[in-house]
Structure formats: structure tokens, C-alpha cells
N, C-alpha and C positions, 0 to 999 in steps of 0.2 A: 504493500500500500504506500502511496505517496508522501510525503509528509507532509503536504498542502494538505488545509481542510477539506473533506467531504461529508456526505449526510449519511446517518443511519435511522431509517422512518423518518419521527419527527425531529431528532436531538443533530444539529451542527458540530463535528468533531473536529475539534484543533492538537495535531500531533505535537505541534510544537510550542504549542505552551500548555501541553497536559489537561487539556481542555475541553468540557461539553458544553452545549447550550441551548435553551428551548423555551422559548415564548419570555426572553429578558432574563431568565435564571440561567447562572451560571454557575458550574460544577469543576473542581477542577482534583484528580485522580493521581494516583500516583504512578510517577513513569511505568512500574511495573505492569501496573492493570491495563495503559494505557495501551502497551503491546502487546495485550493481551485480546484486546478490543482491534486493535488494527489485523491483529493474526485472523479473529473470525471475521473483521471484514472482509482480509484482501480475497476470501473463500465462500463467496455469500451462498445458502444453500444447500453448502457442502458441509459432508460430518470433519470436525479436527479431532484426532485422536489425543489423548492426554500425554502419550508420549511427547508426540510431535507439538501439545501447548508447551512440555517441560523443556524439552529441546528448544523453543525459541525465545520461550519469554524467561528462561531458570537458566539461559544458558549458563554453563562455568559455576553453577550453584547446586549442591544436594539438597535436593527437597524430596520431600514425598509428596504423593497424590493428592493428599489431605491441602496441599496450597493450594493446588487448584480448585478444587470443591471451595476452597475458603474465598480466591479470588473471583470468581466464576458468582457466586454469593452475593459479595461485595459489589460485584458491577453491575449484575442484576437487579440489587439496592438501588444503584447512585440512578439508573434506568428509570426507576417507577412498573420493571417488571416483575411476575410472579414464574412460577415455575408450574403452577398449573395448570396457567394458560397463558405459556411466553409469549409475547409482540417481535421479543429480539432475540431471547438467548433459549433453546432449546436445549432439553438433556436425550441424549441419545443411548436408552441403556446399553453398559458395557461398548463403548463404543468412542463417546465423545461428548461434542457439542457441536452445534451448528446453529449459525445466523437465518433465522429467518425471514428480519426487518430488509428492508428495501435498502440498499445502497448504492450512491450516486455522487461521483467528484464533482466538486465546484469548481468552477472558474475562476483561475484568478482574479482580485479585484483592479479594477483599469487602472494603473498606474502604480502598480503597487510596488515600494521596493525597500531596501533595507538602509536605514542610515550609516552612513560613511563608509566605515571599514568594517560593516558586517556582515557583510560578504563573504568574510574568511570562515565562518563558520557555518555556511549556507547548505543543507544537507544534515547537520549535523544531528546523532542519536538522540533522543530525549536521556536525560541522569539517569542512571540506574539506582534508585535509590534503596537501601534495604529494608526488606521482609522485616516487620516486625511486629510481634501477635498482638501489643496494644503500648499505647503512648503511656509513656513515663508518666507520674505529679508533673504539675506546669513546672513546680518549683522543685523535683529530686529528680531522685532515682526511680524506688520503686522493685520491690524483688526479681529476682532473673523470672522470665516464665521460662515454664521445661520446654516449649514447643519454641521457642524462639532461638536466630541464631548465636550460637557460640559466643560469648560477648566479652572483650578483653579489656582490661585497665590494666595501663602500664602506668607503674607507679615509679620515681625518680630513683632512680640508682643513686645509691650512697657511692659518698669520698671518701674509701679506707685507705687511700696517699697518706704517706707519714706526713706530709706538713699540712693535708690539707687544704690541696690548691688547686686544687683539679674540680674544681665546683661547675663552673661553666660547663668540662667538657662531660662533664657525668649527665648534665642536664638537655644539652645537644644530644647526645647519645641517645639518651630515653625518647627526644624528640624525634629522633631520626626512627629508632626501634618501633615505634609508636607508626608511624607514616609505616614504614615498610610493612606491617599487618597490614595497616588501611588501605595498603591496594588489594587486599583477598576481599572480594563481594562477597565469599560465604564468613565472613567474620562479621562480627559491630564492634567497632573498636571506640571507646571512651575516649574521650577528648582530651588535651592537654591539661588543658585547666582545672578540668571535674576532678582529674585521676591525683593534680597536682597536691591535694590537698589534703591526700591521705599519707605521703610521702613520710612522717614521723614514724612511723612502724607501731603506733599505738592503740590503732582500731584495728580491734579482731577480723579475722576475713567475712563473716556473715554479714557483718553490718556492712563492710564496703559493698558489698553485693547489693545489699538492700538499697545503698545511696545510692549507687551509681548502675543496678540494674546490671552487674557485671555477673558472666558464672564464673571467670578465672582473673584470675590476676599474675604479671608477669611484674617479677621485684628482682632487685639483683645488687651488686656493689662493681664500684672500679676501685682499681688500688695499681697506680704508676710509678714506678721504680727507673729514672732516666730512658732508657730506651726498652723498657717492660711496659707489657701491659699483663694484669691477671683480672679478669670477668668473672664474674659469679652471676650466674641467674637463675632461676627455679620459675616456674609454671605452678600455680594453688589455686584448688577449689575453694570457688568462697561460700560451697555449700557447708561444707565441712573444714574446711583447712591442709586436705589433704594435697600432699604435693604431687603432680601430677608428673612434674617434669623437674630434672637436673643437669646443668652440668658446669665444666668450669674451664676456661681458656686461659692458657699461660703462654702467650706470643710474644715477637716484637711487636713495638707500637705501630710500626708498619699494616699490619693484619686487621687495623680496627673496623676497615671497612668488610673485610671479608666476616671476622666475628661476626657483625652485626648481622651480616644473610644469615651466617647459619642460626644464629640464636630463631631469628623469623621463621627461619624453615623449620628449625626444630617444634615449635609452638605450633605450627600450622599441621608437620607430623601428628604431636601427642593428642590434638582433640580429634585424627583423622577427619580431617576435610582433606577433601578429593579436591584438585586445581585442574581447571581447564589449560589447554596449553598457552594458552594467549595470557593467562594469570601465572602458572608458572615461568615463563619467560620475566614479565615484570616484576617480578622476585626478586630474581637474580639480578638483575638489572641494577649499576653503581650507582651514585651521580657523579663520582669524579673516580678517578687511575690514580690523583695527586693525594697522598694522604697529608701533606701539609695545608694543602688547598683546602681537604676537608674540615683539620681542626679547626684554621682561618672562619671556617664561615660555622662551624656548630659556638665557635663563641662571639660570633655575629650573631647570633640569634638568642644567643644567651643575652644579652645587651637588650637587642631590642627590647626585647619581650621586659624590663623595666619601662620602658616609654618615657623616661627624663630626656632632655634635650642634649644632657651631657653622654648618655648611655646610648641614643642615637648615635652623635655623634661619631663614638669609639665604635658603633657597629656600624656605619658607614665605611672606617677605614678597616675595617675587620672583612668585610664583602672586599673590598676593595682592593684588598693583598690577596684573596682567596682567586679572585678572577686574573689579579696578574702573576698568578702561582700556577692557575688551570685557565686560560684564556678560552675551555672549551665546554666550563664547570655552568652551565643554564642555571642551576638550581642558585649559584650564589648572583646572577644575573639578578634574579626572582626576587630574593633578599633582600639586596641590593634597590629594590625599586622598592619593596615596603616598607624599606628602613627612612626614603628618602620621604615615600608617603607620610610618614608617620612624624613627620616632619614639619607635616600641613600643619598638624592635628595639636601637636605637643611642644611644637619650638615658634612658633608662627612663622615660618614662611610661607611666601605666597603662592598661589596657586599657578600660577606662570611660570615662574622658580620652578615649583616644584615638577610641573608635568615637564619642563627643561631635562630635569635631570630626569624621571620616572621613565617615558616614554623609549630614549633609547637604550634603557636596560632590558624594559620589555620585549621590545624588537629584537633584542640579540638573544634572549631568554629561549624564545621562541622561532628563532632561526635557528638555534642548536640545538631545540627541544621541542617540534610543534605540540607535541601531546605533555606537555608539563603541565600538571593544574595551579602550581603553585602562580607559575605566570599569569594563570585567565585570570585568578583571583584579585593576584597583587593589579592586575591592569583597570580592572572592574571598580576598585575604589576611584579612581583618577578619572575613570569617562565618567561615575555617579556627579562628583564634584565639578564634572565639565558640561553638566545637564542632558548626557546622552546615555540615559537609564535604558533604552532600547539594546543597544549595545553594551551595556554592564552586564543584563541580565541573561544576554545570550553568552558572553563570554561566562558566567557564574555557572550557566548549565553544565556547559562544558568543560569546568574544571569538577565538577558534581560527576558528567557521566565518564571522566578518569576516574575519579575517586569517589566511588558513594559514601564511600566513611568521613570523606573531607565537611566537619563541622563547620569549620571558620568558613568555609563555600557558602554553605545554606546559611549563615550568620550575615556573609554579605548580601546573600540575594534576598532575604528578608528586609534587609535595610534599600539594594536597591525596590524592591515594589514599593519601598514606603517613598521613597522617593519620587516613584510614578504616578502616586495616590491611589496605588491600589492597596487598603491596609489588611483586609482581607486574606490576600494574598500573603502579602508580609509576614502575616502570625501565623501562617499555616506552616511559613519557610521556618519561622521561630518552635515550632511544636519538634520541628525534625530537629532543630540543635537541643531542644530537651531531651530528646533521646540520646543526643553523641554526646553531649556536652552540656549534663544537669546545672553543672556549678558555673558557668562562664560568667565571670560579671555583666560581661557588653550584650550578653542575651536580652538579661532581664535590663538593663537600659535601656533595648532596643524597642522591648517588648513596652515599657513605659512610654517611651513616644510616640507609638504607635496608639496604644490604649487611648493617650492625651488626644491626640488627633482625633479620637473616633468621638470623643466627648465622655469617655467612659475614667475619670479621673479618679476615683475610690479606685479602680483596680490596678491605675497606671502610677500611683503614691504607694502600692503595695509591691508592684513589682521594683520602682526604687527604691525602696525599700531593703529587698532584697539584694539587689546589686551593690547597695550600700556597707549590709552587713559581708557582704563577700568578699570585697578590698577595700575598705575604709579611709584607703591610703592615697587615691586616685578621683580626680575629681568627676567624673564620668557620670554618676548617681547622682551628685549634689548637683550639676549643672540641669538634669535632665528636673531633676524635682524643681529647680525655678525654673524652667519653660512649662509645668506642669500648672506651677500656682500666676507664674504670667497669663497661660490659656483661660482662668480662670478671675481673671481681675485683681489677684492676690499680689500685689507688688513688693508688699513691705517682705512677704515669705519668700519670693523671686527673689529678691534684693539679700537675704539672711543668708539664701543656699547659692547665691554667685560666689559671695563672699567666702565662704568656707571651702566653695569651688576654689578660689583663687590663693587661699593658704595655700593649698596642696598643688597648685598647678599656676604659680604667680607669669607665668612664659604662655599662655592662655590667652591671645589678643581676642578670640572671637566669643570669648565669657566677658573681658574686660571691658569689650564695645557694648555686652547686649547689658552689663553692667549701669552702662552710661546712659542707654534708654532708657534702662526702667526709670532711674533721677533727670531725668527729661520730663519722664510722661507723669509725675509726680511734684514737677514744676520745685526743682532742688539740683538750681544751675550750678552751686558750687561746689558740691560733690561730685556731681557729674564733670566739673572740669578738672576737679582733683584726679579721676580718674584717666580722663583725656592726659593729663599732664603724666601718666607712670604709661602710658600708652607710647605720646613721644617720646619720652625719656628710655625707655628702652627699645625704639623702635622696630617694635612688634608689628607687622605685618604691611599692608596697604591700611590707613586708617584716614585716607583724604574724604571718604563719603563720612565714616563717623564725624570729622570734623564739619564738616558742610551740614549734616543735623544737628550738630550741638546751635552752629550760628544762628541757624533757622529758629531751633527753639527758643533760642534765649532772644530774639529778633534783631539780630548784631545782622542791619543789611550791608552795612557798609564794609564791614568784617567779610561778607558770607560773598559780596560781590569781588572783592578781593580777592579772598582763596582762590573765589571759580574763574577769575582773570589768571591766576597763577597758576593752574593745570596745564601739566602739559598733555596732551593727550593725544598726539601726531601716532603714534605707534598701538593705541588701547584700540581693544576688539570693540566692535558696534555695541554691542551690550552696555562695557563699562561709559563710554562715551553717550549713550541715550540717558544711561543712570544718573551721569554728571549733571546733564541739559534739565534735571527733572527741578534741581533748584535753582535754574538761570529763570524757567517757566514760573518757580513762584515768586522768583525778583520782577517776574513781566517783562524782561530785558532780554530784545529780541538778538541784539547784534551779540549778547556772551550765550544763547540759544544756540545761533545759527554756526557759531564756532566750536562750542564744546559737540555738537551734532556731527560736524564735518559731512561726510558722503556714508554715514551709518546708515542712513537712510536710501542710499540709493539703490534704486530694484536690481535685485537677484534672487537668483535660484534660493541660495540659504536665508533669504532675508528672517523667515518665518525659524528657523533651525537658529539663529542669531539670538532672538530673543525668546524662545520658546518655555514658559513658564515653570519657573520652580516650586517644588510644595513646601520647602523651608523661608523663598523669596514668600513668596505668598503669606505663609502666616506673619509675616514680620511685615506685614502690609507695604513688600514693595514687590512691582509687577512694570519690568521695561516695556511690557510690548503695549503695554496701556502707556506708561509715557511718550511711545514715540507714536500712539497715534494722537497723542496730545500736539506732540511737536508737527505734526501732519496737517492738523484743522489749524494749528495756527501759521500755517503758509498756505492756506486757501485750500489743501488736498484733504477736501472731506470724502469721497471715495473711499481713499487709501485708510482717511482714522479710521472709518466705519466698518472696514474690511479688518483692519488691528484690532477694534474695540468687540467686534464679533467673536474672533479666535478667543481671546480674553474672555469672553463673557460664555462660552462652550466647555471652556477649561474650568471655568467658578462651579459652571453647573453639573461640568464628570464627577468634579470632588465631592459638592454636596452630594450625590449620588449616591457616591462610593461611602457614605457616614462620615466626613470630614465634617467636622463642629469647631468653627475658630470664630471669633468675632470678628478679625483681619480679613476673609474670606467677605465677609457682608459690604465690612469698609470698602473693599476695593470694587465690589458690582455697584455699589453706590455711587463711585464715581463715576462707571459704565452710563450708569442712569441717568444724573446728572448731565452728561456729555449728551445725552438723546434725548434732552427735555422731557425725561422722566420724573416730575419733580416728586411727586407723592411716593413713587416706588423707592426713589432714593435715600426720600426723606426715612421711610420703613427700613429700608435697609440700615441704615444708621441705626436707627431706634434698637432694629437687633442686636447691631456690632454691642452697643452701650448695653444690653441686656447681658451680652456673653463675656463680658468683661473688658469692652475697647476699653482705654479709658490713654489715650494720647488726642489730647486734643489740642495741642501745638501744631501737630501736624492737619487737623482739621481747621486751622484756623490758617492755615498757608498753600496747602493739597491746591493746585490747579485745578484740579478736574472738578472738585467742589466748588469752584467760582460762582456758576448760577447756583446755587442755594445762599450765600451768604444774605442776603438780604431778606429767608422766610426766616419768620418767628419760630419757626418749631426749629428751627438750623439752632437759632442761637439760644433756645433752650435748651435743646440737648447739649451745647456747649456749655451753659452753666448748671447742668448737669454733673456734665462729667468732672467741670471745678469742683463742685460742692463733696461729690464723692470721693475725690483727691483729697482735698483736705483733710478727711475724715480720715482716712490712707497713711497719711504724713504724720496724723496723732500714733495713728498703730503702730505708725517704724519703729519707735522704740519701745515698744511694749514687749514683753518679755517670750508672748504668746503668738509672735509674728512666728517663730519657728515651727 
């Protein structure tokens, strides 16, 4: 069967995004099922025998018959059929199944195609995700089931070196040991993180099972003697404790990569699983000949994975001897680019910086290594932050259908659909790293901004909550809890958990800027510029727009017309140069308009892909492609705004769609409304923002696109509205119960 959509009856199937759909409901299935559904499509009519289901869809996997009956169940569920009287899926006793719904390929849709460079993955398998008889607690483990596969925690090998020093590479080790299970699809291999945390050897085996839904656990020690290496590792039931497996390697240090196969193969022996040969081969498979190259980059990761700017940094140059030691080593390519990612994230550099450096590691990653996931992965954060979630998520599949064990995969492509506004999606991708990866902090973070988006805010405090209690030491939970109590009107509580964000993570320019709104929108300029001021002073990131809102709010025109004369902006993409002109439009000053614009505006193919909506711009109520069609109506091209303000206002209404709950969402179709002499709808519109908790109204006092409302009464009641509410805000800052 094709991997273009076709129909089965009445239900639309999408191979490629694991997808069914029938009268506006949409269902989405797990890759397994999915090709299980395409096998009795491509056969309409015809019996499939159970073998020949396990041969396609189990391929490289021991299962019994019992999955099929189980999956065969399951998709007859997600159907709306019965087995009494199928529409789609007939039982053929002793024999099979066969399709007896109608099916019919669709036509491509006219002009359909893939953005930029996703292309490369055109064709490409749906993830093979694994078999699992039922999903973990949101928030654990959850006991092994007996019917489920094999399921591994690798716990961190201890440093029995006489001085002690070898910490890094005991922990690269276990990382590496860890991955190497995770390409057997008949295993479930436990995350890094989940497993990381049993690592003191003082919880009994049972209970680690029960946490982490593990049946074995693989524990071991290094102990390096100058050019020695002696391994210890064992295989334990965490039913009972019994040890399943042993043995002990006393090499040169030379052999670490080879230990490490066999120790894999050994494990993969002792539970008997059977390996396809295409999974045998990848077994064995190195990443580098250089065993200096290798330690280079196992204590590049050991760095990373601190996420300090200083700890980057040393794992920058740590990839970076590793690559000029094996210039053929993809995996420290990989590294190498997430180290520099994480750079966005945790040291502020910019994003242009950053995709500077990111980009041609990836490309070389993946000229050395086309089937490496680590690559799709590390490459998928950089398009998410480049607004090209379509290509994140096809490159995230594809590191999923190398590695279905790969947690931190399904961790990014939950974040990429939240990024597409699809949150549904999201938490489906978050449910599958509850399986790999109980304990991860960034889940239940991930899982919290998503929850906040959907409006479901008791549940989205509880998962950071969680995330909280899981590293306490990272600011990643307290940031996410104040965009929690911000979606909420809660500012003085936004304001308490940036701040404790920012103990832990003072190198944070994009907590430090959203820092400086909240004392904007709570009309508390001097904090807010105290802030701006440790912004400069360390020159943390791009911070010319934060400057340009602080002028605006505090009404510094003469300040705010300066800055934006002082841009330089000859070289910035269309995007950052519409986002400039947004406050040359609220100075009304055409000729620093028509400069900061430059030929952003001039028609092309990408104009649309230029400005194309983000759901984080968005809640933070800014939206270019609404400002340039602002800039459009005020050179006479109302065409062109109306054609802008339409995509804009198609985009507001996917999201509400999809359960997006923001107050900033409402702001910004108001100003749509506004711009179309909608005065009532916009006026409403506002009324909502102000119900869901807007509460900036500096920016409603200067917004262009609100111009025709200034002069209704109800405009400038909800304006002294939202003063009155402030105030009241500004008593609570310091109240003790703002936390």
C-alpha cells in the first residue's frame, strides 16, 4: 500500500502521520497497528494469514499469536466495528482475517508538497514503536506485566578506579550500553534518566521494577588501572533479584568498544530474544575504530547532560577533539550539534548563532551516517525553533523508526506537535516517554505546557510539580509554573517562579525578558528596567525587541524612536524586520516603517513560510504576519493585508479548535476584527482576552491594529479594567501567598 492517504469505507487513512479520520474525528494509532491496517488493505477481500500478519507487521520481533488477536481487537475498536457483524475486519476461522470495507487511493491534493528539505525523508517507514500491554502511571512506572516485552534498566556503573576519576566515563559507558539495547525492537529499554536514579544500589530490585516497569536490570562497575580496563556487569530479575547473567572483562583500555557489544549481546542472549538479521547487524555495528575519539565524546556527553553554560562549553571542545581524532565519528557530529543546541537554551545564544554552528554538524552527521537517529533528533530541535514543525516532526519519526526505544525522540516530537498546536497529539507522544522514560524531568514540563495551553491548569501545576520534585536544581519547572500562573492572570506567582527560575539559571535571557513583561504589564517600570539592565550587562542574547517594549510601555517615544533609528537590520530575515516595523507603526512614523520593512514584504514564493505563525509567538501576543499586513493597509495594499489578516485569523481558529485556551489568542483576533470594522466582535474579543487573564494593557493602549477602537467607551473601560485589576496584583507581589 502506498503511503499517500487512501479510504477504507467511510474512515480516511493517513500512513504517514499514523492517522484515521471520519466525519471531523480524528484517531491516531500506533505505527504498529497502522501496518497492520495497510497489510489488510493492500489485500482487500482476500484472507491474511496470521503468519504472514507476524511476518510483516512483528517483523524482527517474537511475539505470539495472542498480538495479533490483541491488535486485530484494538483496531476493530479505534473502527467502530464488531466482530459479529464486521463492516471492515472479518475473522476467518483458522485461517486469518480479511478486509471487507471498500478501499480506494486518493488523489493527491493539487499542489501538495513538503516544506524545504523534507524531501529527504519522502517514502519514509512510519516508527516502529513498541508492543506494550498497557501504559505506565502518567507519573511512574508501574509493575512489569508478564505479557509484555522484556524490559531493561540500565543502571550507572560505578567508579571502583583507585582515585576515583573515571566518573564521566562510567557514565558515557552506561549511556552508550543503554543505546546499544535500544536498537533491539524486541526489548523496552528504560530511559536514561528514569534508570539514572536508582544508581545508589539502595533500592531492592522489586521496587525498581515496580518504578520503572523494568523485568531486569543490567548494573555493573569500571575500575581503570592506566592502560586497564576490568568490567563487571550482571543481568537481575527485578522479580526476585535473581541474577540472570554474569560476567567480567579484564582488557586493554583499547577493547572498551568491543566490551561494550559483547556485554549487549550477552543480555540480549540471556532473556533469549531471537534478532532479525537487519537487528543483528546493528548490534554489532561501532560508532567509531578510534577509541580515543570514543572516550572524547562519552565525556562530551557526560558535560552536556549538566546543561550549565560552563559544562557546554567543555562539551563543545570535548565533540570537538572527538571529531578531529575520528573525522568519520557521525555520532560525535550529533553531539556536537546538541551541545551547541543547548546553547540556545542555557547560555543565550542566538538562534542564528546557533543554527550557524548546529546545521553543518548535522549535515556531516548524516552524510557519514544517513540512518543515525541521534542526528534526526538533534536536527528537529533547530527546525522546531526555526518555525518548520512540519519538518521537525518528520525528521523525529525517523529517528523513532531507527530506534523505537529512543525516549528523548518521542520527548521531542511531543514538544514538536505542541509547537504545531496540535496538543492532543503532543500528550499522546508524552504517554510513550512515560513508558521509556517515567522519571524524565523535561516530560512532565513538557506535559505542563501543554496541559496550560489546553486550559487545563490544576493538572498542568501538578505535572510541575513533578518535574520540580525531580531536579530541583534546574530551572525548567519553575519557568514553566510562571507561564502557567501568567496563562492565568497570576503575575505576582509568574513573577515569584521566574525569579527562583533565574537563581538556578541567572544565563536565562528568554526567563529574564519574559521576566521584564510581566513588570510591564503590572505597570512596575523600575524593576522591569533593573532587569533590562542585568540583560545588557551580560549581554544575553538578541534583547533589541525586549528593549523596544520596555520604551513603549513606559511611553519613552522619543527613547523608543531612537532605538528603532538605531537598528541595523540590512542583513535580519523578513520576520525579525516586520517585528521591528511593529513599533515604528505604533510611533505612526511612516518613513522608520518603511525602513525597518525594507523588501520583507516583497512577493515571493516563501513570503507566507517567512512569517508563518508560532504557538509560543502567539501566546505572548505577538503575531508578524498580522503586523505586516498592518504594514500592507498602510501603503494602500488592502488586498494583500486582507489576504495576511485571513491566514492569521484561520490559524487563531485551528488553535481554538484544537483546545488552545490563552487570553493572547483572543487579543490578537481582536485586532483581526478591528482591522475589518468589526467593532462589536473585537470589542468581545477583548472582553474574553480580560476574562482569561490579559491583563497588558500598555500594549492595548499603543497595538496599531486596535487604533479604530480607541475612541468606544467599552475600549476604554476595559482599559480601566484591567488598571484596576493591576493594582490589586501589585498589593499581592508581596504577599507571602503569591507562591
Amino acid at each position: 500500500m502506498p503511503n499517500r492517504p487512501f479510504r477504507i469505507g467511510d474512515w480516511r487513512v493517513d500512513p504517514a502521520l499514523d492517522e484515521i479520520s471520519r466525519d471531523h474525528k480524528r484517531i491516531k494509532l500506533e505505527p504498529r497497528m497502522m501496518r497492520l491496517l495497510c497489510r489488510l488493505a493492500a489485500s482487500p477481500g482476500e484472507v491474511v494469514s496470521l503468519n504472514e500478519l507476524l511476518d510483516h507487521v512483528w517483523h524482527g520481533v517474537v511475539v505470539s499469536q495472542s498480538s495479533v488477536y490483541q491488535a486485530v481487537a484494538n483496531l476493530r475498536r479505534q473502527l467502530g466495528d464488531t466482530e459479529e457483524e464486521p463492516k471492515y475486519i472479518a475473522t476467518v476461522p483458522r485461517k486469518g482475517y480479511r478486509l471487507v470495507a471498500a478501499v480506494s487511493l486518493e488523489a493527491p491534493a493539487a499542489g501538495s508538497r513538503l516544506r524545504r528539505r523534507s524531501f529527504l525523508f519522502t517514502g519514509m517507514a512510519a516508527a516502529a514503536l513498541v508492543v506494550v500491554a498497557a501504559l505506565v502511571m502518567r507519573f511512574g512506572g508501574g509493575a512489569p506485566d508478564a505479557n509484555a516485552l522484556p524490559t531493561i534498566a540500565v543502571l550507572p556503573f560505578s567508579d571502583l578506579s583507585a582515585d576515583a576519576s573515571n566518573e564521566a566515563f562510567c557514565a558515557g559507558l552506561t549511556d552508550e550500553l543503554l543505546n546499544s539495547l535500544a536498537r533491539v525492537p524486541a526489548l523496552r529499554v528504560v530511559g536514561r534518566t528514569s534508570a539514572a536514579r536508582f544508581g545508589d544500589g539502595a533500592t531492592p530490585m522489586p521496587e525498581i521494577g515496580k518504578a520503572l516497569g523494568a523485568t531486569h536490570v543490567l548494573e555493573g562497575s569500571v575500575r581503570r588501572s592506566e592502560n586497564r580496563l576490568r568490567i563487571s556487569a550482571q543481568l537481575v530479575s527485578t522479580k526476585d533479584g535473581v541474577e540472570v547473567w554474569s560476567n567480567s572483562f579484564d582488557r586493554p583500555a583499547t577493547d572498551v568498544i568491543q566490551i561494550q557489544t559483547q556485554i549487549a549481546r550477552a543480555v540480549v542472549d540471556a532473556l533469549s530474544v531471537q534478532l532479525s538479521p537487519e537487528t543483528d547487524e546493528r548490534l554489532e555495528r561501532t560508532p567509531t575504530t578510534q577509541v580515543n575519539a570514543y572516550d572524547l565524546y562519552l565525556l562530551g556527553r557526560h558535560q552536556q547532560l549538566r546543561r550549565t553554560p560552563e559544562a557546554l562549553d567543555r562539551a563543545i571542545s570535548y565533540h570537538e577533539a572527538a571529531i578531529a581524532a575520528d573525522p568519520a565519528f557521525a555520532l560525535a557530529y550529533a553531539g556536537l550539534a546538541d551541545a551547541q543546541m543547548a546553547r540556545y537554551y542555557y547560555a543565550g545564544q542566538s538562534l542564528d548563532d546557533t543554527a550557524k554552528r548546529v546545521q553543518p554538524a548535522i549535515d556531516a552527521a548524516l552524510r557519514l551516517d544517513p540512518e543515525l537517529a541521534e542526528a534526526y533528533a538533534a536536527w528537529a530541535v533547530l527546525l522546531m525553533e526555526q518555525w518548520r514543525t512540519d519538518e521537525a516532526i518528520t525528521a523525529l519519526k525517523r529517528a523513532i523508526a531507527i530506534n523505537s526505544n529512543y525516549g528523548e525522540a518521542y520527548l521531542r516530537l511531543g514538544a514538536a506537535y505542541e509547537y504545531d498546536g496540535r496538543p492532543q497529539e503532543a500528550l499522546e507522544a508524552y504517554d510513550q516517554v512515560a513508558v521509556l522514560d517515567p522519571l524524565h524531568t523535561q516530560l512532565h514540563v513538557r506535559r505542563c505546557l501543554t496541559l496550560q495551553n489546553l486550559g487545563r491548569y490544576a493538572d498542568a501545576e501538578r505535572a510541575c510539580e513533578r518535574g520540580f520534585e525531580l531536579q530541583p536544581d534546574i530551572p525548567n519547572a519553575l519557568w514553566a509554573r510562571g507561564l502557567n500562573a501568567y496563562a492565568q492572570g497570576k503575575l505576582p506567582q509568574a513573577i515569584a517562579h521566574h525569579e527562583a527560575a533565574l537563581v538556578r539559571a541567572p544565563a536565562r535571557a528568554d526567563i529574564r525578558s519574559e521576566l521584564v513583561m510581566f513588570y510591564l504589564d503590572l505597570g512596575l517600570a523600575e524593576r522591569a528596567e533593573k532587569e533590562l539592565a542585568k540583560l545588557r550587562l551580560a549581554g544575553q542574547g538578541d534583547i533589541a525587541m525586549t528593549v523596544a517594549r520596555y520604551l513603549l510601555a513606559t511611553g519613552d517615544v522619543k527613547g523608543l524612536r531612537q532605538h528603532l533609528s538605531g537598528l541595523a537590520l540590512q542583513d535580519a530575515a523578513p520576520r525579525e524586520r516586520v517585528d521591528a516595523a511593529f513599533f515604528a507603526l505604533a510611533l505612526d512614523d511612516a518613513p522608520i516603517t518603511a525602513r525597518l520593512t525594507g523588501n520583507a514584504l516583497v512577493p515571493r514564493a516563501a513570503l507566507a513560510d517567512d512569517f508563518a505563525l508560532g504557538l509560543y509567538r502567539t501566546r505572548w501576543g505577538v503575531c508578524e504576519m498580522c503586523t505586516a499586513a498592518l504594514v500592507e493597509r498602510s501603503r494602500g495594499n488592502t488586498k494583500a493585508a486582507e489576504a495576511l489578516q485571513s491566514t492569521a485569523g484561520i490559524y487563531f481558529d485551528g488553535l481554538e479548535k484544537n483546545g488552545h485556551v490563552w487570553h493572547a489568542l483572543h487579543y490578537l483576533r481582536a485586532g483581526l476584527q478591528a482591522q475589518a470594522g468589526e467593532t462589536a466582535a473585537a470589542l468581545a474579543s477583548l472582553d474574553r482576552a480580560f476574562e482569561l487573564g490579559w491583563r497588558r494593557g500598555w500594549l492595548m493602549r499603543a497595538d496599531p491594529a486596535l487604533k479604530p477602537l480607541r475612541g468606544e467607551k467599552k475600549f476604554k473601560d476595559l482599559l480601566a479594567a484591567i488598571d484596576a485589576a493591576n493594582a490589586e496584583l501589585r498589593k499581592a507581589l508581596s504577599s507571602p501567598d503569591r507562591k
